[in-house]
ZATORKE-866499 format. One record per residue: chain; residue number from 1; x, y, z of N, C-alpha, C, O in turn; residue in three letters. Coordinates in pm, whole numbers, plus 50000, padded with zeros to 5 digits. Example, Ala and Ser with C-alpha at 12.3 -4.5 7.8 and 13.67 -1.06 7.14 Angstrom:
2
R   unit   pos     n.x     n.y     n.z    ca.x    ca.y    ca.z     c.x     c.y     c.z     o.x     o.y     o.z   code
R      A     1   51319   49431   50780   51230   49550   50780   51320   49670   50780   51424   49668   50846    ALA
R      A     2   51285   49775   50708   51367   49894   50714   51290   50003   50787   51341   50114   50804    SER
//
This chain:
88
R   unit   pos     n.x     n.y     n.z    ca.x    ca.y    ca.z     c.x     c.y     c.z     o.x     o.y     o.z   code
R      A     1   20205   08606   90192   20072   08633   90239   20063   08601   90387   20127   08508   90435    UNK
R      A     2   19971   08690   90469   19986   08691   90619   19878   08532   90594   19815   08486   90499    UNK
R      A     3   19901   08487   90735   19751   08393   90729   19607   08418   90804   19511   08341   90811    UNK
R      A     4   19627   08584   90869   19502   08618   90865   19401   08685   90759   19443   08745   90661    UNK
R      A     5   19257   08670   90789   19151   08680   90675   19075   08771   90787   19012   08721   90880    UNK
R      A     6   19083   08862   90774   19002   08961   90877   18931   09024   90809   18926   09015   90687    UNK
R      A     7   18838   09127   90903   18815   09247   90816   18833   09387   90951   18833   09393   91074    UNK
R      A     8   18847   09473   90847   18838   09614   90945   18732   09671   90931   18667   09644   90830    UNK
R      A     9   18682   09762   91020   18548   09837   91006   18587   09933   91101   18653   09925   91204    UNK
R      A    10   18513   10056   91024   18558   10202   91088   18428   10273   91129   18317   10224   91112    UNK
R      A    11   18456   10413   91194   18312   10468   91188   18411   10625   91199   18497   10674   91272    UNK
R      A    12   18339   10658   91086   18373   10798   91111   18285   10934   91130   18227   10992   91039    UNK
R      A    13   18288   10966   91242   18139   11056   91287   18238   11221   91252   18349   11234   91302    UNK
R      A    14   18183   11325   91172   18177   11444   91129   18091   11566   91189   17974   11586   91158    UNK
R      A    15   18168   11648   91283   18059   11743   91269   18125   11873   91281   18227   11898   91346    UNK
R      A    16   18059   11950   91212   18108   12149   91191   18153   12200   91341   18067   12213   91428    UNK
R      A    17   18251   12219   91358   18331   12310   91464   18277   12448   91452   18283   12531   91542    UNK
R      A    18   18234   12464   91359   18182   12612   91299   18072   12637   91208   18063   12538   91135    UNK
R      A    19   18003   12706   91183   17829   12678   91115   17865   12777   90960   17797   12830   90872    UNK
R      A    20   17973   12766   90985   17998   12918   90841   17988   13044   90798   18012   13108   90695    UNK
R      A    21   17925   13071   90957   17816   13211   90959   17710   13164   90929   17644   13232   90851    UNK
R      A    22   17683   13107   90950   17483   13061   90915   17401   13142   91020   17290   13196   91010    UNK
R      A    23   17485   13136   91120   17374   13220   91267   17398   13357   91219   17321   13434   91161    UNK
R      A    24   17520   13372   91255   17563   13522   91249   17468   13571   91168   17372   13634   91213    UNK
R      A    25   17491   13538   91007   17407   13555   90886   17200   13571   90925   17122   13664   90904    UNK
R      A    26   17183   13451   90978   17055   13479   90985   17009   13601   91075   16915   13677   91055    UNK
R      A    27   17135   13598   91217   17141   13727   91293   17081   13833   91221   16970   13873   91256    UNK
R      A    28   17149   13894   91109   17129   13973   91060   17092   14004   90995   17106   14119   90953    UNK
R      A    29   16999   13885   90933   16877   13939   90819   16752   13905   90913   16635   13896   90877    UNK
R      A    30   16817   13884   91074   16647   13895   91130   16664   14083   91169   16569   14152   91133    UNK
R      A    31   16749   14133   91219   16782   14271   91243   16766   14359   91129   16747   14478   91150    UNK
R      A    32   16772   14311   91005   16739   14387   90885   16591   14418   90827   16529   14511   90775    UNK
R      A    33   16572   14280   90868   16432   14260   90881   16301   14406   90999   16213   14492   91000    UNK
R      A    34   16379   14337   91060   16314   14463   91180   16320   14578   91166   16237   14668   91178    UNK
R      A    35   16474   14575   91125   16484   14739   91062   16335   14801   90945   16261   14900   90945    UNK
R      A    36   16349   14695   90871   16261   14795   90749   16170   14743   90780   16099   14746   90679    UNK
R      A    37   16088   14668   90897   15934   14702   90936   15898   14800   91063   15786   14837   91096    UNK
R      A    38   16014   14829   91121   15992   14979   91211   16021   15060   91088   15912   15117   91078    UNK
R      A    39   16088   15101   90994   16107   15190   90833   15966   15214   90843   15924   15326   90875    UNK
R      A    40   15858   15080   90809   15775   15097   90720   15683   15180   90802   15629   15284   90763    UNK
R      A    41   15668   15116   90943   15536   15165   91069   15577   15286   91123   15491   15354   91180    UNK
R      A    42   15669   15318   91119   15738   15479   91084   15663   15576   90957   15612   15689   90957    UNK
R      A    43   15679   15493   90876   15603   15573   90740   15473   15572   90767   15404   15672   90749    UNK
R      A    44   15422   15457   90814   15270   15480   90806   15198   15536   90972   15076   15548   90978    UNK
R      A    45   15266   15560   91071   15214   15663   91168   15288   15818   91094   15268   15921   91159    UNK
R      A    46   15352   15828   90991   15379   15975   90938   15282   16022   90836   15265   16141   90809    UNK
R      A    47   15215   15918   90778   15125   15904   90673   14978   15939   90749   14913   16039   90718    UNK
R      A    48   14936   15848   90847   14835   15888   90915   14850   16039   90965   14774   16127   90924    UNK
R      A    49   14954   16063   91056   14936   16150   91115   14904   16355   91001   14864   16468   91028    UNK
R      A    50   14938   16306   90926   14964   16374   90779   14774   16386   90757   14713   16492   90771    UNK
R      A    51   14725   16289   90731   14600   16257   90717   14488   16297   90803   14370   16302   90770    UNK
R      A    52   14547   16329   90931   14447   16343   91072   14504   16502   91056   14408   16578   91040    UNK
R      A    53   14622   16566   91058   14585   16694   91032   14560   16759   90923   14540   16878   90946    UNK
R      A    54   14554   16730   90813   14447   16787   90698   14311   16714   90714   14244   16763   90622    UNK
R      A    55   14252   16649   90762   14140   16645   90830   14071   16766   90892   13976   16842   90870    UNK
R      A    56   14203   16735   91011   14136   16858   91081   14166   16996   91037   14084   17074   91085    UNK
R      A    57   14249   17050   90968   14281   17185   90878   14112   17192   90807   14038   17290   90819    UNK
R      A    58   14086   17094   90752   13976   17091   90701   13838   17147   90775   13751   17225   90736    UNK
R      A    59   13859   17072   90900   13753   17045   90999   13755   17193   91050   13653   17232   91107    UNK
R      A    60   13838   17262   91039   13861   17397   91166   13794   17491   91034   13699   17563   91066    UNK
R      A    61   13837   17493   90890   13822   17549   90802   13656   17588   90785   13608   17698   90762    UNK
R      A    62   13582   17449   90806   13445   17456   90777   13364   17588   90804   13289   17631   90717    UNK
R      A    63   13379   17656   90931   13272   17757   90928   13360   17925   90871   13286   18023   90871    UNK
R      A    64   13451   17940   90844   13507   17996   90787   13495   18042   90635   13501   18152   90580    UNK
R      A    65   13479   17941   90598   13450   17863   90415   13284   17903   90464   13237   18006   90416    UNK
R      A    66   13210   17833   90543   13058   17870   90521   13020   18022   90557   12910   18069   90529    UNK
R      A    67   13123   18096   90623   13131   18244   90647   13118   18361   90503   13059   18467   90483    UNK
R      A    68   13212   18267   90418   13274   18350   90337   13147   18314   90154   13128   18371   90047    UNK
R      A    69   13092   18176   90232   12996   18133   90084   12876   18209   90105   12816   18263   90012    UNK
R      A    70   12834   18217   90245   12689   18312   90296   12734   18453   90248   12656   18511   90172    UNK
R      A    71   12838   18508   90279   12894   18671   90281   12871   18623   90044   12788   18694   89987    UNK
R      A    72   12935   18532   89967   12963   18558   89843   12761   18553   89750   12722   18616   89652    UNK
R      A    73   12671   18436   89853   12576   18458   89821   12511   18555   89815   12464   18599   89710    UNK
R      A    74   12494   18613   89939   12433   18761   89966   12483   18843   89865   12394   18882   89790    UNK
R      A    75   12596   18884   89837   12674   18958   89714   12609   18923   89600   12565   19015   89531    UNK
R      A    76   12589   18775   89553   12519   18794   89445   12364   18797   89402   12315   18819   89291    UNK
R      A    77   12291   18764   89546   12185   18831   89511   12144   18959   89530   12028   18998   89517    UNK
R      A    78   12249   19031   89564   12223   19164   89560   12289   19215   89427   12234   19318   89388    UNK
R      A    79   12369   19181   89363   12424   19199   89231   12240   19182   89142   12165   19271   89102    UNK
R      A    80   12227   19057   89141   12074   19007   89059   12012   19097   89061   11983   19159   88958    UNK
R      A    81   11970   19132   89188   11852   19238   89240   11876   19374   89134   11812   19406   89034    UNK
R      A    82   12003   19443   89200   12055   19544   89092   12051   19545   88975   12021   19651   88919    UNK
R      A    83   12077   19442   88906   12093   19376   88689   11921   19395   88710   11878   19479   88630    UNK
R      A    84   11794   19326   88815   11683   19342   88750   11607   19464   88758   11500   19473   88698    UNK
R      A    85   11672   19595   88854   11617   19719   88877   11674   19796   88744   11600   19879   88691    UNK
R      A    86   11785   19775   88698   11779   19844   88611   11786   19768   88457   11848   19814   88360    UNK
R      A    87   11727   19670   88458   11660   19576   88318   11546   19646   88323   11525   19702   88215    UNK
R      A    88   11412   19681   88455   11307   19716   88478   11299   19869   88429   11194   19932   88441    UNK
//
């Protein structure tokens, strides 16, 4: 047996040389990310814009449609008129 009574004490400090891809990784689910919310705001200025011209298809349509309901009224009260001249 030696006749020293010592003690040893260590310190051992640890740290990652490398993150595992943790960045890289998040890199690219923030880029994925982005991707499918320009996807989505893509869809929905195609959706609007879809919406604003059948609007206006609509809008241009109006006196056309009221052209053609004045021209189908007149037709049928002149049809009426006729059924009651010769009911009479």
């Amino acid at each position: 047996m030696r006749g020293e009574n010592g003690f040893k004490a260590g310190l051992v400090l640890s740290f990652p040389l490398g993150d595992g891809g943790q960045r890289s990784g998040e890199g690219l689910e923030a880029k994925a990310t982005a991707k499918r919310l320009e996807s989505e705001l893509q869809g929905l200025q195609n959706k609007i814009s879809a919406e604003v011209a059948s609007a206006w298809a609509e809008w241009e349509a109006v006196d056309s449609v009221g052209r053609a309901a004045a021209a189908e009224l007149k037709s049928s009260e002149e049809a009426y008129r006729i059924a009651l001249i010769r009911y009479e």
